[in-house]
TORKE-725476 format. One record per residue (C-alpha): residue in three letters; x, y, z. Coordinates in steps of 0.2 Angstrom, whole numbers, plus 5000, padded with zeros to 4 digits. Layout:
BEGIN
ALAXYZ ...
END
This chain:
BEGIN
UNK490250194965 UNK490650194983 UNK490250364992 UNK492050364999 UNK492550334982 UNK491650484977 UNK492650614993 UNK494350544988 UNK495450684983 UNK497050594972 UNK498150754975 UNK497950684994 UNK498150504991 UNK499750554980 UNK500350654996 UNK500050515008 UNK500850374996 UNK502550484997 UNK502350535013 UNK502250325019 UNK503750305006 UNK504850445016 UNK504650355030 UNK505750215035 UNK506850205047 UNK508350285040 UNK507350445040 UNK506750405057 UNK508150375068 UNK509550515059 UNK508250665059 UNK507650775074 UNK505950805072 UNK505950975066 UNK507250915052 UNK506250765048 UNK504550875045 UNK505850985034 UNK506550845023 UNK504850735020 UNK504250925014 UNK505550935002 UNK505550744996 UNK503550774994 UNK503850934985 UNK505050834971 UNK503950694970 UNK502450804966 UNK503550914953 UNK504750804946 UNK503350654948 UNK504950524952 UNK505150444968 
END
């Protein structure tokens, strides 16, 4: 096993793999930024809890 495989947190990779999913440019160009940090929160949260995206 790789020592960077061995530091890799999957909650994090989970987190990162939504957070890349959230962000295309729908998302990008109708949110300010303040909002846009707001929503990808929330569509993190359901994907974590509901564990569909």
């Amino acid at each position: 096993m790789k020592k960077t495989d061995q530091n890799r947190n999957p909650m994090k990779e989970m987190v990162r793999r939504y957070r890349k999913k959230f962000r295309i440019p729908e998302n990008l160009d109708n949110y300010s930024k303040r909002d846009y940090n707001a929503a990808e929160q929330k569509y993190v949260k359901m994907c974590l809890t509901r564990g569909k995206c």
